[in-house]
N, C-alpha and C positions, 0 to 999 in steps of 0.2 A: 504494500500500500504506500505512494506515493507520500502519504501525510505522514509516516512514519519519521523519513526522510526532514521534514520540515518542522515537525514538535515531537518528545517527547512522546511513549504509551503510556498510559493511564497503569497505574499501579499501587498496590499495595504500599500507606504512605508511613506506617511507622516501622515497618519492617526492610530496611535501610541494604542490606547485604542482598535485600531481592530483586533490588532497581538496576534495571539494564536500559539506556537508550538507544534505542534502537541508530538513530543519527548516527551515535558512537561509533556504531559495527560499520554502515557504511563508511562512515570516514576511516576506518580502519582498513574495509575492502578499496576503496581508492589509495591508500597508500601502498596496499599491496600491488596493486595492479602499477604503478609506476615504478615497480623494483626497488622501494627503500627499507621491507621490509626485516630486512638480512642487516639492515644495522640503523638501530632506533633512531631519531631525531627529535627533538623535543619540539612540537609542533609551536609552543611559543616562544623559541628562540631559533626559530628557522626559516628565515625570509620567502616569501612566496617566489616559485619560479617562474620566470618569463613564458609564457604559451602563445603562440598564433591561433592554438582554439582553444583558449578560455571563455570565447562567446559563446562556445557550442557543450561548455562542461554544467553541470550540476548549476543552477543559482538561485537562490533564495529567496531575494527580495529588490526589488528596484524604485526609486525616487528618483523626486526630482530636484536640481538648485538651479531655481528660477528657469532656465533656457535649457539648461542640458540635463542630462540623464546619468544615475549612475549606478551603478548594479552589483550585488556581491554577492559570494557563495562558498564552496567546497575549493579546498586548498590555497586558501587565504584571498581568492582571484578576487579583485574589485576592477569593474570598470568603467570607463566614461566615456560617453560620448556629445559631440555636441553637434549633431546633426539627424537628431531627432532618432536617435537609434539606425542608422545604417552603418554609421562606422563608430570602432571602437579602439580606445587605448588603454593597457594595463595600467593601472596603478601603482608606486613601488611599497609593499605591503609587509612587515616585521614579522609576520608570523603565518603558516601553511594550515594551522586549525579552521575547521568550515564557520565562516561567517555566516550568521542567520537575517537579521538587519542593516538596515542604515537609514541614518534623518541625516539632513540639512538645515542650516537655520542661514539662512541669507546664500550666497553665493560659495564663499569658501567657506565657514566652516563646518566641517560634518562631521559624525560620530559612525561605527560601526561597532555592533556586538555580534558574539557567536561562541561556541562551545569553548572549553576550558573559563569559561568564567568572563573571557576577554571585553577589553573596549579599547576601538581605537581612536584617534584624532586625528584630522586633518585638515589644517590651513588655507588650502590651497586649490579648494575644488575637488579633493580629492585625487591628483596625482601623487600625493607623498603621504606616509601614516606615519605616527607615532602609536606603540602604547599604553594606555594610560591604567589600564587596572587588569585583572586577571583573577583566575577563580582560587589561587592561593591568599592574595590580598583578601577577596572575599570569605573563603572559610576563615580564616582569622576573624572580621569581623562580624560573622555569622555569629562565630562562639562566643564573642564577649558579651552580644545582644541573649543569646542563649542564656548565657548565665547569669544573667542581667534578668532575663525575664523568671529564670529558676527561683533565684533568691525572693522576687516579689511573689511570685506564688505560692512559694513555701510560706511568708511574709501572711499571707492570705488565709491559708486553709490550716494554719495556727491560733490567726484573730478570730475564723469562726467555729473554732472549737467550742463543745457544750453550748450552741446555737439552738435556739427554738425553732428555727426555721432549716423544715429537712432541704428544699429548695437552693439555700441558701449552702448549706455544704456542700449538696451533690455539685452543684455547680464550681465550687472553689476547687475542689478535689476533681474534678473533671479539668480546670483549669492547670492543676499541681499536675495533672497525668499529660495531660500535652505537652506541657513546659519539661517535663522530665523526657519523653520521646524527643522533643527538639535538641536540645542540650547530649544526649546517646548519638543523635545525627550529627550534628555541630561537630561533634568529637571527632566520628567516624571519617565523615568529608577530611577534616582536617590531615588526619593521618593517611587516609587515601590520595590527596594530591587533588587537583584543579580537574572537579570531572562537572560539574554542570554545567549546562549552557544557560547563556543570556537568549531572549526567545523574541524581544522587541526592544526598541530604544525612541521614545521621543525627546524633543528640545522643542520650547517655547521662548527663548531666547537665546541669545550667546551664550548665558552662563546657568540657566537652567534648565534640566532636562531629570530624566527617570530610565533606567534601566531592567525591564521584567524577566523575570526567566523562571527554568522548571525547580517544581517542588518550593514555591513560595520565594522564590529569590527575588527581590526588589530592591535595587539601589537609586540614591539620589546624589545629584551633584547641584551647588548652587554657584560653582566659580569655572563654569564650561569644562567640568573634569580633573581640575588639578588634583580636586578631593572628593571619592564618593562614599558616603556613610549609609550604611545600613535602615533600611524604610520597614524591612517586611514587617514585624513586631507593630508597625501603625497600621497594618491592612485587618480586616474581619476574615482571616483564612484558616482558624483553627489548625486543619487537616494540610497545610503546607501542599494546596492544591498547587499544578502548573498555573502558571501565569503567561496566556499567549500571546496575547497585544496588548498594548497601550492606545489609545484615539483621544483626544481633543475635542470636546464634544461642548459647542459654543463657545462665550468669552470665556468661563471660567470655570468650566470643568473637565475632569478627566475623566476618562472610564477603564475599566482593566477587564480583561475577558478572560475564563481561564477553561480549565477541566471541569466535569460534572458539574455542569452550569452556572459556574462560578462568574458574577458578574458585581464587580467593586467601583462604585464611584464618589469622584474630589469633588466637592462646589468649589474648595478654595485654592486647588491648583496644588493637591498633592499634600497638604496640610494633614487634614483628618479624612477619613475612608469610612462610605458605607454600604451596607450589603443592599444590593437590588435584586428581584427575584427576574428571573431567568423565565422565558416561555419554553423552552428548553432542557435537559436535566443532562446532556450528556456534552461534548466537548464543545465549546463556542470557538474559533477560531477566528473570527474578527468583526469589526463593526466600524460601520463608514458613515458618517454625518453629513448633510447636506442641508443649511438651511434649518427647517422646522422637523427634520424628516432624519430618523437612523436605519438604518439597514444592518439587519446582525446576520448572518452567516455560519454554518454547522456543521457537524458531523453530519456525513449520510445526506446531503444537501440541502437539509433543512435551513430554513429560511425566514425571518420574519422580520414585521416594518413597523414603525414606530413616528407617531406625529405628535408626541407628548412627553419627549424626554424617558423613555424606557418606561413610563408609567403601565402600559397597555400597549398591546405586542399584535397584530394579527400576521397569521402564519400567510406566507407568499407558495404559489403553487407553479415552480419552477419547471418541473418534469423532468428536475435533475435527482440522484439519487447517489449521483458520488459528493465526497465529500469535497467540500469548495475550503479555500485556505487563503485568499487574496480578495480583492477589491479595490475600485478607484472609483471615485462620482468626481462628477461635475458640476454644473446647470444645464448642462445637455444630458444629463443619465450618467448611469453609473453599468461596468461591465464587473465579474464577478468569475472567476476564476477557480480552478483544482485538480483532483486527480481526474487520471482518463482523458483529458485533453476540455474537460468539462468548462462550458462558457455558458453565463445567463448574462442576460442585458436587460435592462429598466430604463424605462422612458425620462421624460425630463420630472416628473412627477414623482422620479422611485418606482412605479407600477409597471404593469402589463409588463411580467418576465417573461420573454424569450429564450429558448434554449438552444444551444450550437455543440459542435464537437469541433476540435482541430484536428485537423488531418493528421495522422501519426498517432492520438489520443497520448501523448506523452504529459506527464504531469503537471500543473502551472503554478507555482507557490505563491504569486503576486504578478500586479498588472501595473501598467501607467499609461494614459490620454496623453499622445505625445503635443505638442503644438501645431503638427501638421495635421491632425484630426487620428491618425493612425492608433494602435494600442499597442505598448510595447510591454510582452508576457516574460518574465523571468522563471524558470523550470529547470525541471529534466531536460529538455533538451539546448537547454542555457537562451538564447534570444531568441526570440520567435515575434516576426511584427505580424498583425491581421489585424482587416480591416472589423466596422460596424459589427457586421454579422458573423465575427469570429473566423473570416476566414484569410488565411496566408498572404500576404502579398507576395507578388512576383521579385520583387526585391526583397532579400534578406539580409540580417545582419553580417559584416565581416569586421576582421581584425584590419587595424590602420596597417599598412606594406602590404597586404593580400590582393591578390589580383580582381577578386569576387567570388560567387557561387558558378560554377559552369553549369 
C-alpha cells in the first residue's frame, strides 16, 4: 500500500518494541538496491547524491515559494524548479534519510522534515540545506518533557489519595498510567537512536513554525529553527497517536490531523490545543481550507466537507475507495490525490467530486496548481504533471542537462 510509504501503520501504542515503520523498510530497500548496503552510512551524516532521475525516484511532498516549485523525498533528493515543473534542479542536501515534507515562508526561506527525526533549512530557495534538528536532539527532549510530565502525575494521583470522588482517581491514575508508558518510551527511543519520523512541517512566519510527526511527536520553533522545544505534552493525545498534517485553517488557527480520527485544533496559533470530533474514526490524512469551506480527506477514500469550521462534516461521494494522502485548492477547486494513481477534483464551491485515475495508477503522496493552470503530483513515480481531469501531459518532467523524455 502506497500510504505505507508516506505515514507510519497504525499500531499498538504502549507496546514500544512492537512499532515497525513500514517507511523504514522501504528506505532501507532503497539503500539496498543502490549497493550501500555492505557498508553502513549514517543516513544523517551522509550528503545526498547527485541523480539525473531524482525527478523520476520516490517523492513525498511538493510546495510552493511564491513562482516556483519545490519537491522532496527518498534519499534526501529535494528539488526545484522554476518553470512550473518541466524542469528541475537538485538541491545540495546534508543528509540521504527520506524526506517526508517541506513549507516555504516567502521566497527563500524553507524548512524540510523527514525520518530520523530531521529538519532542514534553507536560505536560498532551497538550492542549499543546512541541518537544524534530528531525532537524537529530539529523544532527548522527548524525555525531559516525559519526566516532566511523570513527576506531575505522580504529583496528582498522590493529592487524590483517600478522595470521595471514584471519578476523580480513576482518572488521575489513568493519567499516572500514560505518563509512566511515555517516560518506558522516552527511555527506549533514546537508547534506540533517531528512529521517528517528522510526518508534516508548517511556518506562519520567518521565525514561526510547528513540526508533527508519528506516535505524538510535535515540535515548535519561534526563532525560524535555531531552537525547537518540545509541544507534544500541550496536545489532547493521551495515546501518542500519529500526527499526519498540520493546515492553517483561517487567521488564526491551526488544525492537526492524525491516526484513528484524531483531529486537534489552535485558535491561538499553537498556544493551547483542542480535541474536535472527527466524522471519521480511522486515519485522516489531511485537510485543505478554502475560504469558509474545509475538505478532510481519509483512509479508504473517505471524504468529507465542512462550511463551519469542522463543527459539522457531511460525507463527499467520490467513487474513490483508495486511500487519498494529498490535496491543493484554490478559488478555482481543489484536486485531491493517493494511492493507485487515484484523482478527485471539486469544483470552485468544494462540491461535485469527480473521479480520475493516472495512467500507470502509481501512487501520489501530494499535488500543486502550478501557475500555468497544470497540476504538478509528487509520488511513486517522482513528477508526474496532468492536466484538469487528471490526465498526463505530453510534456513531462526532466532533470536541468537532460535532453527530455523520447
Amino acid at each position: 500500500m502506497f500510504s505505507d510509504l508516506v505515514r507510519p501503520r497504525m499500531g499498538k501504542q504502549n507496546n514500544k518494541r512492537t512499532r515497525l515503520f513500514s517507511g523504514l523498510i522501504v528506505t532501507g530497500a532503497l539503500a539496498t538496491s543502490l549497493g550501500i548496503s555492505a557498508q553502513w552510512q549514517d543516513p544523517l551524516q551522509t550528503p545526498a547524491m547527485a541523480s539525473q532521475q531524482a525527478h523520476q525516484s520516490l517523492l513525498l511532498d511538493v510546495t510552493d515559494r511564491e513562482s516556483d516549485v519545490v519537491s522532496v523525498g527518498a534519499h534526501g533528493h529535494i528539488l526545484v524548479s522554476e518553470d512550473n515543473g518541466f524542469t528541475w534542479e537538485q538541491g545540495r542536501v546534508p543528509v540521504t534519510t527520506t524526506l517526508t515534507a517541506v513549507d516555504f515562508y516567502g521566497i527563500d526561506k524553507g524548512w524540510a522534515v523527514g525520518h530520523d527525526g530531521v529538519i532542514l533549512n534553507s536560505v536560498d530557495g532551497g538550492k542549499s540545506w543546512v541541518k537544524q534538528f534530528d531525532g537524537f536532539k529530539a529523544n532527548e527532549a522527548m524525555l525531559v518533557s516525559a519526566r516532566n510530565n511523570l513527576n506531575i502525575a505522580e504529583e496528582r494521583a498522590q493529592a487524590v489519595e483517600g478522595s470521595e470522588s471514584d471519578l476523580e482517581v480513576d482518572q488521575a491514575m489513568m493519567a499516572l498510567e500514560n505518563a509512566e508508558f511515555a517516560f518506558q518510551d522516552a527511555e527506549y527511543d533514546l537508547e534506540t537512536g533517531s528512529t521517528k519520523p517528522f510526518l508534516d512541517v508548517y511556518f506562519w512566519s520567518a521565525k514561526d513554525g510547528i513540526a508533527v510527526g508519528a506516535y505524538g511527536m510535535a515540535f515548535q520553533t519561534m526563532d525560524g529553527g535555531e531552537e525547537w522545544f518540545e509541544i507534544s505534552s500541550r496536545l489532547p493525545n493521551p495515546n501518542r497517536l500519529h500526527l499526519n498534517t498540520i493546515t492553517r485553517v483561517g487567521d488564526y488557527s491551526l488544525t492537526i490531523v492524525g491516526e484513528m480520527g484524531l483531529m486537534l485544533r489552535s485558535d491561538d496559533m499553537g498556544e493551547t490545543w483542542n480535541s474536535q470530533v472527527a466524522p471519521y474514526d480511522g486515519s485522516l490524512f489531511g485537510l485543505i481550507d478554502e475560504g469558509n469551506t474545509q475538505i478532510l480527506f481519509a483512509l479508504r477514500g473517505h471524504t468529507y466537507r465542512s462550511t463551519d469550521d469542522g463543527i459539522t462534516w457531511t460525507a463527499l461521494d467520490t467513487g474513490v475507495e483508495q486511500t487519498l494522502l494529498g490535496g491543493f485548492s484554490s478559488e478555482r477547486g481543489a484536486m485531491l490525490v493517493g494511492n493507485g494513481g487515484s484523482v478527485v477534483t471539486l469544483n470552485a464551491q468544494l462540491e461535485a467530486p469527480e473521479s480520475a485515475t493516472i495512467t500507470g495508477r502509481t501512487g501520489a503522496a501530494a499535488v500543486l496548481r502550478s501557475e500555468a493552470g497544470h497540476y504538478i503530483i509528487a509520488g511513486e513515480a517522482g513528477i508526474q504533471l496532468v492536466d484538469r481531469e487528471g490526465k498526463l501531459l505530453q510534456q513531462q518532467a526532466e532533470m536541468n542537462g537532460e535532453k527530455g523524455n523520447e
